[in-house]
C-alpha positions in Angstrom: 8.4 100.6 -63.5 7.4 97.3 -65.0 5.6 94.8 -64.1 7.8 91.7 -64.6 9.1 89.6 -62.1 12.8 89.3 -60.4 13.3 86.5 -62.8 12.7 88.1 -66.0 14.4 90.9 -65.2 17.4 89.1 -64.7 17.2 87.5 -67.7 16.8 90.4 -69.9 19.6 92.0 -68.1 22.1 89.3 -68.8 20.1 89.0 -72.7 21.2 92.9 -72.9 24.6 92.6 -71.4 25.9 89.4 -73.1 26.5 91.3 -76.6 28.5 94.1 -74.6 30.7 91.7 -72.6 31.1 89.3 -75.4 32.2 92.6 -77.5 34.7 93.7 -74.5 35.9 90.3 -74.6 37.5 90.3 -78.2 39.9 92.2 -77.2 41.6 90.6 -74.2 44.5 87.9 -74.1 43.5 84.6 -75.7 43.4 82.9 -71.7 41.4 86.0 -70.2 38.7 85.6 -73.4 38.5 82.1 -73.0 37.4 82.0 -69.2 34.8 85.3 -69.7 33.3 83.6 -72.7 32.8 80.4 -70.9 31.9 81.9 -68.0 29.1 84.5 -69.8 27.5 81.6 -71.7 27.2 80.0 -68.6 25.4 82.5 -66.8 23.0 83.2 -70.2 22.4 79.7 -70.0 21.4 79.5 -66.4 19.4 82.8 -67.2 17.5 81.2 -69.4 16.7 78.1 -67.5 15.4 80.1 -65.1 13.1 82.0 -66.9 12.1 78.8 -68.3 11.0 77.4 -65.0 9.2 80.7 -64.3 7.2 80.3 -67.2 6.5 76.7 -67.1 5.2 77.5 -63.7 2.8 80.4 -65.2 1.8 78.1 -67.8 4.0 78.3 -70.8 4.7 80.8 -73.1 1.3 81.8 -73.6 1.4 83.9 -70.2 4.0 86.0 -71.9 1.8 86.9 -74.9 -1.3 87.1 -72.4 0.3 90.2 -70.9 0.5 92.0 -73.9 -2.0 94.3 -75.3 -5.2 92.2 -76.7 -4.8 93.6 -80.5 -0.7 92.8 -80.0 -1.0 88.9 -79.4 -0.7 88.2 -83.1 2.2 90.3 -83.0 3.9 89.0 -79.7 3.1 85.8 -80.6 5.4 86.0 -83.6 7.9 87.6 -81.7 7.8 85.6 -79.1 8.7 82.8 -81.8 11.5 84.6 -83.9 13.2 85.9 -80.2 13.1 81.9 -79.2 14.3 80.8 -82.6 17.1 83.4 -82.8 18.3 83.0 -79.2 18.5 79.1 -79.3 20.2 78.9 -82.7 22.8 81.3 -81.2 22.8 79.9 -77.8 23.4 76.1 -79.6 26.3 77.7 -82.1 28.0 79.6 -79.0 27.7 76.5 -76.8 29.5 74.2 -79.5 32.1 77.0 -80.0 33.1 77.6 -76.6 33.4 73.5 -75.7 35.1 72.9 -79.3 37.4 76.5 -78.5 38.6 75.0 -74.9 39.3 72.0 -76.8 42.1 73.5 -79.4 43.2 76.1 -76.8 46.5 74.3 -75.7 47.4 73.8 -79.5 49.0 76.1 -81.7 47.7 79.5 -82.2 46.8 80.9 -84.5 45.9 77.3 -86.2 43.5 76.2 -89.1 40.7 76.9 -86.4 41.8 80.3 -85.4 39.8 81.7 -88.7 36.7 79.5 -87.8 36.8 80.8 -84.5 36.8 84.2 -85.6 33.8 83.7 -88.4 31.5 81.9 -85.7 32.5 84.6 -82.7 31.2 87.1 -85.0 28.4 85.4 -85.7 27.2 84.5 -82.0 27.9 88.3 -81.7 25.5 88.9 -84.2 23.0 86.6 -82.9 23.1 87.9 -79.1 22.3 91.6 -80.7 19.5 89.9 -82.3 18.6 88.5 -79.1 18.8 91.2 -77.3 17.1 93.4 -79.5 13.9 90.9 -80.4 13.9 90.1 -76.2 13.6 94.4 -75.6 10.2 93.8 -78.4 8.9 91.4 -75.7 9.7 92.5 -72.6 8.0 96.3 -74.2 4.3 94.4 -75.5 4.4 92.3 -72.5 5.8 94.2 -69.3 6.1 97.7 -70.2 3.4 98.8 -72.6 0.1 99.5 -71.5 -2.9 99.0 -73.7 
């Protein structure tokens, strides 16, 4: 048991999940990726802005790192920072990717794009593992660990 809220833990299960569906998704038809991809950055997106209205109801970000251990504030502090870097970078790259990728899709494929595509998928994949992995840090220091 934890001790975080429905909220957060619907976030952190659509931060875990979004690597796994986004890696299932590489493999189905062109039409079928296109609609789970736009529909999974949707849902991370409205994951987030919910989380975000949670904690700008607690107080900011600094309830988060209050949670954690005393000695581990320096630590989920930094965390906390990277995690938020990471994620918005790959939330801001994925956004552009799927509007620009909906865009090109009635053209022909593959097209001068198609590589592109490819290149900045794999790197969104990249960047929800990250995500997911540097979220698990936080959600440990500041929901599971005890001090």
């Amino acid at each position: 048991m934890t001790r975080a809220d429905t909220f957060v833990n619907f976030t952190y299960a659509m931060t875990l999940l979004a690597p796994v569906v986004a890696f299932v998704s590489f493999r189905l038809p062109r039409d079928v990726h296109r609609k789970v991809q736009v529909g999974l950055v949707t849902l991370c997106w409205l994951a987030v802005l919910v989380l975000e209205v949670r904690i700008r109801l607690e107080g900011g970000s600094g309830s988060f790192i209050a949670q954690a251990p005393t000695h581990l504030h320096g630590l989920a502090r930094t965390l906390l920072r990277v995690h938020i870097g990471g994620a918005v970078l790959t939330y801001a790259v994925w956004s552009w990717l799927a509007v620009a990728s909906w865009r090109r899709f009635r053209s022909a494929l593959p097209g001068p794009f198609s590589r592109r595509h490819r290149l900045l998928g794999w790197s969104v994949f990249g960047g929800l593992c990250f995500t997911a992995a540097s979220a698990t840090g936080m959600y440990v220091l500041t929901f599971v660990r005890n001090a």
